[in-house]
N, C-alpha and C positions, 0 to 999 in steps of 0.2 A: 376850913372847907371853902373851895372856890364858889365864887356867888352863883355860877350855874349849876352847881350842884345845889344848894343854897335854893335856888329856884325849883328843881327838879324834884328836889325832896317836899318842900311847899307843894306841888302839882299833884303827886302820888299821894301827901297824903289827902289833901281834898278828894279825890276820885276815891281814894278807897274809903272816906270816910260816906263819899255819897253812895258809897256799895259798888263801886263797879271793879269790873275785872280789871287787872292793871297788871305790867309786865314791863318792868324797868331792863333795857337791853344793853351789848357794849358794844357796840359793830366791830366787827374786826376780829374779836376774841375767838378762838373756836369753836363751831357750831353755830356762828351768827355771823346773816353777811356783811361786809362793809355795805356801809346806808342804809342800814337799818335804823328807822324811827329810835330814839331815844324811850320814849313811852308809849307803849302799846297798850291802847283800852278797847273793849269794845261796850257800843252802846247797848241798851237792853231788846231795838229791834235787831241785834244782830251785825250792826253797821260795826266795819272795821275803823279805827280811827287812829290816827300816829301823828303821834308830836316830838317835833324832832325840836329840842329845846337848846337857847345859844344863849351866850354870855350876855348880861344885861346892859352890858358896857355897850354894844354895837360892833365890837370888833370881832365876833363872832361870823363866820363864813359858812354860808351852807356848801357842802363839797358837791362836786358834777353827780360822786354815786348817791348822795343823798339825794341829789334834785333826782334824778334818776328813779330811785325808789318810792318818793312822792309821785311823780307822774305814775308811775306803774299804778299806786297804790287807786290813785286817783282814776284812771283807765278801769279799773277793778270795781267801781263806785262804792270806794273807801273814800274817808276821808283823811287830809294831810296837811297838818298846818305846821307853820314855824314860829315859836314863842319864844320869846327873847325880852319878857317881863310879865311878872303878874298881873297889870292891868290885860295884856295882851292877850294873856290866857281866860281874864275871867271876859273880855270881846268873844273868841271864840268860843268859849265854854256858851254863852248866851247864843249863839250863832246857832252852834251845834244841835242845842237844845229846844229851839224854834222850826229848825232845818225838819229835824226828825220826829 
């Protein structure tokens, strides 16, 4: 399994172990659009939130429709991060959690 997947799966399962709704996406695939968030959870006030997660290496690339979908989501007052390591996630996770 590649380490972003590796990562992805480490993410979904904490969310779902902390009870929340979670929805692991494939952009591109039919019936999902390219730049769609990687993982879609929502917080328990209702706040939409997407993490679009990259190879931990660094050599991971957010694409124009991702960035794309982030601002949208972000315009929406979603929220939209890029994670690209478990520390990164559990910064945001903490963010998040304060935020709301």
């Amino acid at each position: 399994m590649k380490s972003e997947a590796l990562l992805q799966t480490k993410i979904i399962k904490f969310l779902r172990h902390e009870g929340r709704f979670v929805i692991k996406t494939q952009g591109g695939t039919p019936g999902t659009d390219t730049g769609t968030p990687d993982v879609i959870t929502i917080y328990p006030d209702g706040r939409f939130i997407g993490l679009e997660i990259k190879r931990p290496d660094g050599k991971g690339v957010v694409s124009p429709e991702q960035n794309a979908v982030g601002k949208q989501i972000q315009r929406n007052q979603g929220l939209w991060y890029v994670i690209d390591n478990w520390e990164k996630f559990e910064e945001v996770w903490r963010d998040v959690t304060t935020l709301i």
